[in-house]
C-alpha positions in Angstrom: 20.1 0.6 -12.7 18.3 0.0 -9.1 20.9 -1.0 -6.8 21.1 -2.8 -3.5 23.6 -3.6 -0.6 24.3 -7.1 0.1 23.9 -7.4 4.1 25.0 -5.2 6.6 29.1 -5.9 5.4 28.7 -7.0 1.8 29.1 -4.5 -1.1 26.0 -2.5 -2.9 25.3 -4.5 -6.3 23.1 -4.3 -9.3 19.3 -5.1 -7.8 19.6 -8.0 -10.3 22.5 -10.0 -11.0 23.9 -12.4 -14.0 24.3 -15.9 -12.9 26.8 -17.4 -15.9 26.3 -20.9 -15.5 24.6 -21.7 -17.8 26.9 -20.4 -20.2 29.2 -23.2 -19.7 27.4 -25.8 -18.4 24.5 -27.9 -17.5 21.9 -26.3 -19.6 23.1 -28.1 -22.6 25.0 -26.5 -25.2 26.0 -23.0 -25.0 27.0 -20.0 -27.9 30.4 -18.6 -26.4 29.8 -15.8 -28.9 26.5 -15.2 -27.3 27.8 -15.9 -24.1 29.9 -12.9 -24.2 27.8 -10.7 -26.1 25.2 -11.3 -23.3 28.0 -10.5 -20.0 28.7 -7.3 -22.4 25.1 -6.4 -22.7 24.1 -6.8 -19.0 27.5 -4.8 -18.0 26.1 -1.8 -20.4 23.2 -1.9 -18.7 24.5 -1.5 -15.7 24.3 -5.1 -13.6 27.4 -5.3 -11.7 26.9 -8.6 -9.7 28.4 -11.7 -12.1 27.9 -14.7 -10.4 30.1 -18.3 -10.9 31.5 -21.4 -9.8 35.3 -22.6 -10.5 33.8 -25.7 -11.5 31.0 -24.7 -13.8 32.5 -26.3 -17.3 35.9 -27.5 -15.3 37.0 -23.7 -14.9 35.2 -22.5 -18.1 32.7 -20.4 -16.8 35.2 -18.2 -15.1 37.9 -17.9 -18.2 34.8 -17.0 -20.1 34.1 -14.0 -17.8 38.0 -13.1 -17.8 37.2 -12.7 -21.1 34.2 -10.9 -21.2 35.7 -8.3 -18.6 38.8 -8.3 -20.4 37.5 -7.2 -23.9 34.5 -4.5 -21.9 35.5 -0.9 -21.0 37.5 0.2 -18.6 34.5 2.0 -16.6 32.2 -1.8 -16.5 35.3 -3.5 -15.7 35.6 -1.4 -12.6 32.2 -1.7 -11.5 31.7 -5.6 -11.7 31.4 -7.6 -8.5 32.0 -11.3 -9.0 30.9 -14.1 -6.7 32.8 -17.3 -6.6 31.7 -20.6 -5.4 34.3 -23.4 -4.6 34.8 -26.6 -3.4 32.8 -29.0 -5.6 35.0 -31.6 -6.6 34.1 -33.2 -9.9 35.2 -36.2 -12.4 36.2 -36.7 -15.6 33.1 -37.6 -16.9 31.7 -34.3 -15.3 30.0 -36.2 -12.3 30.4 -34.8 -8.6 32.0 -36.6 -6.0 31.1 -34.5 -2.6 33.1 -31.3 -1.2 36.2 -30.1 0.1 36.0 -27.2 2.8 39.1 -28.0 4.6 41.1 -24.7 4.9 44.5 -25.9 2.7 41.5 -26.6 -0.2 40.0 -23.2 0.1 43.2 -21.4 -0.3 44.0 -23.8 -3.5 40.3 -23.1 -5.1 41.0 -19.5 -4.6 44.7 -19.6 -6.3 43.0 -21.5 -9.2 40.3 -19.0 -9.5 42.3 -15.5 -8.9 44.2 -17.5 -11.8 41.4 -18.1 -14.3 39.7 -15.0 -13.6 42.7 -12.7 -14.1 42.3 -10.4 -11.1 43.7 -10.2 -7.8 41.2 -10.0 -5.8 37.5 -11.7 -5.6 34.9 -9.9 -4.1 32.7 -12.8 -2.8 33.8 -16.2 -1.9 31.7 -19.0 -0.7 32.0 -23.0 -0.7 28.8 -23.7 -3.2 28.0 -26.5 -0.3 28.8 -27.5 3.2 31.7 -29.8 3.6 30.1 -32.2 6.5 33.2 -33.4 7.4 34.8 -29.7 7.9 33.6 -27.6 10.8 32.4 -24.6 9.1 34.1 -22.4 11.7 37.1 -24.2 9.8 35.9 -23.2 6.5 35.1 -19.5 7.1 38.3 -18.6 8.9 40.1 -19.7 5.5 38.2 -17.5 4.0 38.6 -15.3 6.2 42.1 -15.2 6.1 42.0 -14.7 2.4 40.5 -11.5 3.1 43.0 -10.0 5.6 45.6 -11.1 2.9 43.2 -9.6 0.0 42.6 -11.8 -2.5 38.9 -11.7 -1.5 36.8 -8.8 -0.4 33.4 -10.5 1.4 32.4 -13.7 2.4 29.3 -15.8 1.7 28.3 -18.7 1.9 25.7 -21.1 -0.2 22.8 -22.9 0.9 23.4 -23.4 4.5 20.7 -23.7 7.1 19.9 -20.8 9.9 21.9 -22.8 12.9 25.1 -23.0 10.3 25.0 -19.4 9.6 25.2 -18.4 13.1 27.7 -20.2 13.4 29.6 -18.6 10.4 28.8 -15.2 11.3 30.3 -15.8 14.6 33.7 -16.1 13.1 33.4 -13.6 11.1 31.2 -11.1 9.0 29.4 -12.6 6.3 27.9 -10.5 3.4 24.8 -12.9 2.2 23.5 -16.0 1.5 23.5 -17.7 -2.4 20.4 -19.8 -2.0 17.3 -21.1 -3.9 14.3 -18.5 -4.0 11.7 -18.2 -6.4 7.5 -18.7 -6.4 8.4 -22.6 -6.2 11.1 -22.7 -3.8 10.1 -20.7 -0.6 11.8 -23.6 2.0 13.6 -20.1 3.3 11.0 -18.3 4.7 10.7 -20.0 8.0 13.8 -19.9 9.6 16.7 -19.5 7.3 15.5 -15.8 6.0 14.6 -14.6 9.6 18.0 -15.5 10.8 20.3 -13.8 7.9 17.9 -10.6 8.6 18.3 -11.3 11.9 22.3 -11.5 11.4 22.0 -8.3 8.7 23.1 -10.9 6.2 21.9 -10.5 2.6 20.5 -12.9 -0.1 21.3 -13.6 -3.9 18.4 -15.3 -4.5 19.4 -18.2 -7.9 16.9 -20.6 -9.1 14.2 -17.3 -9.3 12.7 -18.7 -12.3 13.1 -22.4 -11.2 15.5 -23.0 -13.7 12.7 -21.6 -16.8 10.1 -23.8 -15.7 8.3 -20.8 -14.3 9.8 -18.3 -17.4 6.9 -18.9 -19.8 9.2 -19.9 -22.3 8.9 -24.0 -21.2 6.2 -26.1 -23.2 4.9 -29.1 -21.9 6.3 -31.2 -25.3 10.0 -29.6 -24.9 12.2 -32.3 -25.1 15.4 -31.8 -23.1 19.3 -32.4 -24.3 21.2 -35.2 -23.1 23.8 -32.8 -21.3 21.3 -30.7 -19.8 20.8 -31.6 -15.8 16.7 -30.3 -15.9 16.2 -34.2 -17.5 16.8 -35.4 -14.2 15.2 -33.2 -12.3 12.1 -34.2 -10.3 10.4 -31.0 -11.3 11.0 -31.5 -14.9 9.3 -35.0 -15.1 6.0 -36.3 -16.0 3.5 -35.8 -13.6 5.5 -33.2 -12.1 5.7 -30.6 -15.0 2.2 -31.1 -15.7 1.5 -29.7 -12.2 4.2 -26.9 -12.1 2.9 -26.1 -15.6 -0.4 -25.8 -14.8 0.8 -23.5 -12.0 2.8 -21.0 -14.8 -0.5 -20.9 -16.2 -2.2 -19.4 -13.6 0.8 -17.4 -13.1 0.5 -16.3 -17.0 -3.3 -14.8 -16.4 -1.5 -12.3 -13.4 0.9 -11.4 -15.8 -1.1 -10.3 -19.0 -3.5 -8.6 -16.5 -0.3 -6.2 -15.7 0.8 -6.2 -19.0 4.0 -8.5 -18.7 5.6 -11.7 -19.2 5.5 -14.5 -16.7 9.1 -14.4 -16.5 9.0 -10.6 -15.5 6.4 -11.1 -13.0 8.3 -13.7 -11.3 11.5 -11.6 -11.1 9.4 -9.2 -9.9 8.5 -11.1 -6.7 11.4 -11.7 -5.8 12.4 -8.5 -6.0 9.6 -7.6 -3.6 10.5 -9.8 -1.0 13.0 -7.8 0.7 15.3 -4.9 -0.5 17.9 -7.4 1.2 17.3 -9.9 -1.6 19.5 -9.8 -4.6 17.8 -11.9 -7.5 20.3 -14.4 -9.9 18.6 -14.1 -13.3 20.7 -17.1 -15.8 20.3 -15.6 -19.1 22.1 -17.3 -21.4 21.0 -15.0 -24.9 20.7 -11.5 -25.1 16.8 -11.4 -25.5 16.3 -13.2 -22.5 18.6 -10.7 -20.3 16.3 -7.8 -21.7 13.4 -9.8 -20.8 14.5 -10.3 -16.9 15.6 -6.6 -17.1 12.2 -5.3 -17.9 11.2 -6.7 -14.3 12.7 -4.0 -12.4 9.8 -1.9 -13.7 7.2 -4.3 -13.1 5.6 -2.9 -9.4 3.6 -4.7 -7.6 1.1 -3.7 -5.1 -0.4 -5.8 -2.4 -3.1 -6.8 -4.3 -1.1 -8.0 -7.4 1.4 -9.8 -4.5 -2.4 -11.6 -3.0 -3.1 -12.7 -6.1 0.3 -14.5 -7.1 0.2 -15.7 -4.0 -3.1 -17.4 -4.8 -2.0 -18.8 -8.1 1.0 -20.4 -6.8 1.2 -21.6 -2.9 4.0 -21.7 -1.3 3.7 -25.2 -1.5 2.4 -25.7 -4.6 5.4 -27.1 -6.4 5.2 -31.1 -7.3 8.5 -32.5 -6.7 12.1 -31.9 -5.3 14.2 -29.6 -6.5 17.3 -31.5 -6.8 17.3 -35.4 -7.5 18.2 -37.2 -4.0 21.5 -37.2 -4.0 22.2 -33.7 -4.8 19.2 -33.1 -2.1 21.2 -35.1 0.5 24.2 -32.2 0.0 21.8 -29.2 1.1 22.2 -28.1 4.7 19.6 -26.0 4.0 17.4 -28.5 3.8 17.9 -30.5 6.5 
């Protein structure tokens, strides 16, 4: 397994690493069985960097990877990183209701989740949004404090803008930024990547293939479950996904010219953007792990990078990539 260092402070990880999400929520329903069997598989194959949330499935997603460690060797239970967002606060009926970054909050989350996840110590810990109401100064130094007690090893923080991060890394060292990058979603590139390089701060790249609308495996007829959040999606809808679909098609003619998927091809961008970018793949199955795995033998030269970039613009993408309100919580974006 390639590997790469997160930042000038963060720890060296898998060059690719498992977001688990979808494993408990949002993507509709989920196969635990497969759930596990998948962690397992990408653990054997030597991806060290698991990525969650304490409130992806209410506290599922991280009892699932308890489990998953739990019942892996001794040897892949050693060299698994986990990343932990916080401070989403939700409802009953699964809605969310805003953010909590005041310090007393960040010390609960991270009780909850040292809980959950069985360990006593995460390795990266980072509110999943700004709290506008808590100084992030405020927020860090929590986290910060966690870390001189030891319940976390690095800190990190989660689609923030380049004037917030300087401000963050100013209180103390911050090991990368979990924010949206993929051949749709290149809002980064102007100032927010310039300053965490500038900072020698690192990104984990999620979203890389746009939530599968760039993966080749979405049709234009694919109807969408109730419980799965891409229905309401600006990207996902009518006029929309015909463009961005017509986009993965141009996409698709790179690909079978080099003898790949779409999906590998687009992982493989990423990849090339920066040995300081740590890719997210969210494979859910087994297949689809093996699939994103096969991209970190996909090289591309300039000319293959040219010609991506002529297929899909950086900004070529029809529609947001989060329904107002959800936009309205990025910091990143504003």
């Amino acid at each position: 397994m390639q590997t790469r260092t997160l930042g000038a402070t963060g720890p060296q990880t898998s060059a690719l690493g498992l977001g688990c999400m979808g494993m408990s929520a949002l993507y509709g329903d989920s196969d635990r069985a497969e759930s596990l069997a998948t962690v397992h598989a990408a653990l054997d194959a030597g991806v060290t960097l698991l990525d969650t949330g304490d409130f992806y499935g209410m506290g599922h997603n991280e009892l699932l990877i308890n489990e998953a460690l739990r019942t892996a060797p001794a040897a892949a239970r050693e060299a698994a990183r986990i990343s932990v967002k916080f401070g989403a606060l939700r409802t009953v009926e699964g809605g969310f209701t805003g953010y909590d970054g005041r310090p007393a909050a960040v010390k609960n989350f991270a009780a909850y989740s040292l809980q959950r996840l069985g360990t006593d110590h995460i390795d990266i810990y980072r509110i999943a949004r700004l709290d506008p109401g808590v100084p992030v100064e405020e927020t860090v130094g929590a986290i910060a404090e966690l870390v001189e007690a030891g319940h976390v090893r690095h800190i990190g923080l989660s689609e923030v803008g380049a004037e917030t991060l300087r401000r963050a890394a100013a209180v103390a060292p911050i090991s990368d930024l979990q924010i949206e990058y993929s051949l749709l979603s290149r809002g980064l590139e102007d100032a927010i990547l310039p300053t965490a390089r500038e900072l020698g701060i690192g990104i984990t790249a999620y979203g890389v293939l746009s939530r599968g609308l760039i993966s080749g495996h979405f049709s234009r007829d694919r109807k969408l479950a109730a419980n799965d959040f891409r229905g309401r999606s600006p990207r996902f809808q009518g006029e929309n996904l015909a463009r961005n679909l017509d986009l993965v098609d141009a996409l698709r003619k790179i690909a079978e010219q080099k003898g790949v998927s779409v999906a590998q091809i687009a992982i493989a961008w990423a990849l090339a953007q920066g040995e300081d970018i740590v890719p997210l793949v969210g494979a859910r199955r087994r297949d689809r792990l093996s699939e994103a795995l096969g991209a970190l033998d996909v090289t591309l030269d300039a000319e293959d990078l040219a010609a991506i970039e002529r297929a899909v613009p950086a900004d070529a993408a029809a529609g947001a990539r989060y329904p107002s309100e959800q936009m309205a919580h990025l910091d990143s974006e504003r």
